[in-house]
C-alpha positions, 0 to 999 in steps of 0.5 A: 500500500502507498502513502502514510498512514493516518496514524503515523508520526509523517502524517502528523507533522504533515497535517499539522504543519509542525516543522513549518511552526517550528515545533514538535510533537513532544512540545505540543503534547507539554503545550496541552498538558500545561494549558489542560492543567491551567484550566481543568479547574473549570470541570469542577467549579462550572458544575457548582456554579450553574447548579445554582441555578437548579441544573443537576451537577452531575449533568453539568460536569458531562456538558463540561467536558464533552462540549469543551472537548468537542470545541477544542478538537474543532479548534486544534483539527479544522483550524490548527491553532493552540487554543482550548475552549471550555464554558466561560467563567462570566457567561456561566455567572451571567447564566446562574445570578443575572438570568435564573436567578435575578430574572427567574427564568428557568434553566431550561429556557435559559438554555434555550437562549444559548442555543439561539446564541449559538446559532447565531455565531454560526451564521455570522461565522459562515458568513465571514462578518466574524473574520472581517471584525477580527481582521479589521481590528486596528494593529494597536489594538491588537498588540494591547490585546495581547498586554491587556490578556497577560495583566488580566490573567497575572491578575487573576493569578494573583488573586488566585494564589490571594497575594491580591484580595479585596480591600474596602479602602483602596479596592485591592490589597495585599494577601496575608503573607502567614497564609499556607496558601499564600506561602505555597502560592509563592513558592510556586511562584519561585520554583517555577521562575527559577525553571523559566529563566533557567529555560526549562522546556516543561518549567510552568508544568513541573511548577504546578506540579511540585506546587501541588505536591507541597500543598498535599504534603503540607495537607492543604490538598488532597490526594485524588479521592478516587481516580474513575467517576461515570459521568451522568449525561441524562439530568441536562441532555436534550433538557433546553426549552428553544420555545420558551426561550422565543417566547421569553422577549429574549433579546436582551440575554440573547446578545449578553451571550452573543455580545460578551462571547464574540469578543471575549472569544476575538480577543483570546484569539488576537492575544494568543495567536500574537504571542505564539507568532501566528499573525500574518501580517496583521491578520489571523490566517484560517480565522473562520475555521478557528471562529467555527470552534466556539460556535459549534462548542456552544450548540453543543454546550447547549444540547448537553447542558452547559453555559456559552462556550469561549476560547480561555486564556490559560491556552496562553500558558500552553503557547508559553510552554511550547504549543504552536499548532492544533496539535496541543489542542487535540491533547487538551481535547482528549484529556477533557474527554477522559476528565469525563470518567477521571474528574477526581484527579483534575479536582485535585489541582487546587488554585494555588498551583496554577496560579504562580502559571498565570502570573509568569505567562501573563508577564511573558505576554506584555513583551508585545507592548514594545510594538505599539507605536507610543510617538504616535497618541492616537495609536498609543492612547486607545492602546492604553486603555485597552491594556487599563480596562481588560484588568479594571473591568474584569473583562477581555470583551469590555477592554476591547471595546473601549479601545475602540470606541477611544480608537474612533474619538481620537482619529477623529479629534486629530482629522485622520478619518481616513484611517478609520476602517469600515469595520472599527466604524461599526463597532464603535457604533454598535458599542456605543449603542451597547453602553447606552442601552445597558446604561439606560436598562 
């Protein structure tokens, strides 16, 4: 017989262009291990949270997993780029606290509107109206996209690993430094600084996992409390109510979904493949395929059981320990399908280990700072406030927003209209109108 198998090591590093990203096989397999173990948090902690919403947990825990996996196969198999997606973290509180809870809708209904959300990412994706936006963004934007990601996940390790907690006086402050965790946290952080600089290949994985041994030894983790668990699909499969979402007068939650997820997913997108080196000449090759993922995990997310499904930034910390291709994220898929019968080895991995992973992958991203042309204000400015908003505001969607609205004033101020793309004036507009109408809600 003639030509390579499909299972062999020629194909792969045909298929995924391998050497042409400078890459190998071991470095994506590290790459998806590391951005597998950044994120498996959301196996256990997106059950808790939409179980509050009346939805049973065991069934949340299966959406998790096979709908992460689907997304995450679509994105490393059809697009080839290093990113994972899983249920987003403010979307499934936006589901939980602001839609069952504060509206009283129920969760089946409010499944309902994640399906037509869904949906709609599938036309504007087919349509290609989601790859002009991400290649119509403006280059600073991008860049500070990318500085803006790594301050806002070193913020969230911080936060994680609770060196930074909330102060009533000036916002944030300072952790308790005779905190175990905190200790431990630091120690991470160290060892793990220690193995980059000393350009360790697998440094962030074996931080976190030294990490998570002293905090087992020093009995503030837990070794697995088993290692097979069955998964339980039938409590939220098939259990969405599409009618009732029709029937709800569902704009409003429809594009919350739609709105918070497009560009929460467009600035990941943006911000991880800058940092992998992936962006040709300002543009994202292959941006609808990798645009497809999110929306086909979201349907499916939907059928299953879960909340919007996003791409994550933690796949940042993948890209910083090698990954560059779809590879890694076949890796992350299969391990969220095998998570499905093993969840109580990825319970596990406690915050204060991945945290110090966060921390050192998000100063690795601000590198992108120094190609932003600062002489230039009305370049650098809307940068700025790309880079100040995404931490402030807790949101990669919201940071890219005021970018562009700020982007707008400031070529306007100064008569260069003409740099004003087509596409930055329909964003600036309809961003406008999402503020004004949130403000007036």
């Amino acid at each position: 017989m003639n030509g390579t198998p499909a299972g062999s090591p020629g194909f792969i590093q045909r298929y995924f262009r391998l050497a042409e990203n400078e890459t190998t096989v071991r470095r994506e397999m590290l790459g998806g291990l590391t951005t597998f173990m950044t994120m498996a948090y959301i196996i256990v902690v997106n059950p808790q949270i939409l179980s509050q919403s009346g939805m049973p947990a065991e069934g949340v825990l299966f959406a998790t997993c096979i709908s992460s996996a689907i997304a995450t196969i679509v994105m490393g198999l059809w697009a080839n780029y290093p990113l994972a997606l899983a249920p987003g973290m403010s979307l499934n509180a936006y589901f939980t606290y602001a839609v069952c809870l504060g509206m009283h809708v129920p969760w089946p209904t409010a499944l309902g509107a994640v399906f037509l959300s869904g949906v709609l990412f599938l036309v504007l994706t087919v349509s290609r109206i989601r790859e002009q936006i991400v290649n119509g963004i403006p280059d600073a934007l991008k860049h500070s996209t990318v500085v803006g990601i790594g301050l806002f996940i070193a913020f969230v390790g911080l936060r994680n690993a609770k060196i930074v907690v909330a102060n009533p006086g000036t916002f944030v402050g300072l952790g308790n430094f005779s905190d175990r965790e905190v200790q431990i946290a630091c120690f991470g952080l160290v060892l793990t600084l220690v193995l980059m600089a000393r350009k360790i290949s697998a440094a962030i994985l074996l931080g976190i996992f030294g990490t998570t041994l002293l905090g087992i030894l020093l009995k503030l983790a837990h070794w697995p409390t088993g290692l097979v668990s069955m998964p339980h699909p039938a409590a939220t499969l098939l259990k969405l109510d599409i009618r009732g979402a029709l029937h709800l007068g569902f704009f409003e939650i429809v594009f919350a979904f739609l709105f918070v997820d497009l560009f929460d997913n467009i600035g990941t997108l943006v911000g991880v493949c800058e940092q992998a080196g992936l962006v040709r000449e300002g543009k994202i090759p292959r941006v609808g395929r990798a645009l497809m993922a999110d929306a086909v995990g979201t349907v499916v997310g939907s059928l299953t059981g879960t909340s919007t499904i996003t791409s994550y930034i933690e796949s940042a910390a993948g890209v910083a320990a090698g990954a560059r291709t779809g590879l890694s994220s076949m890796l992350v898929g299969a391990l969220f399908l095998a998570a499905m019968f093993f969840s109580p080895v990825a319970a596990a991995i406690p915050q204060f280990a991945t945290a110090p992973a966060l921390v050192l992958v998000g100063a690795l991203m601000t590198q992108s700072v120094t190609h932003i042309d600062w002489a230039d204000f009305t370049e650098g400015f809307p940068a700025f406030v790309v880079m100040l908003a995404m931490p402030l505001t807790f949101s990669i969607a919201t940071g890219l927003s005021f970018g562009v609205i700020f982007y707008t004033i400031v070529k306007i101020a100064t008569g260069k209209f003409r740099e004003i793309s087509v596409v930055v004036w329909v964003l600036t507009i309809l961003f406008f109108l999402r503020y004004v109408y949130l403000a007036a809600a």
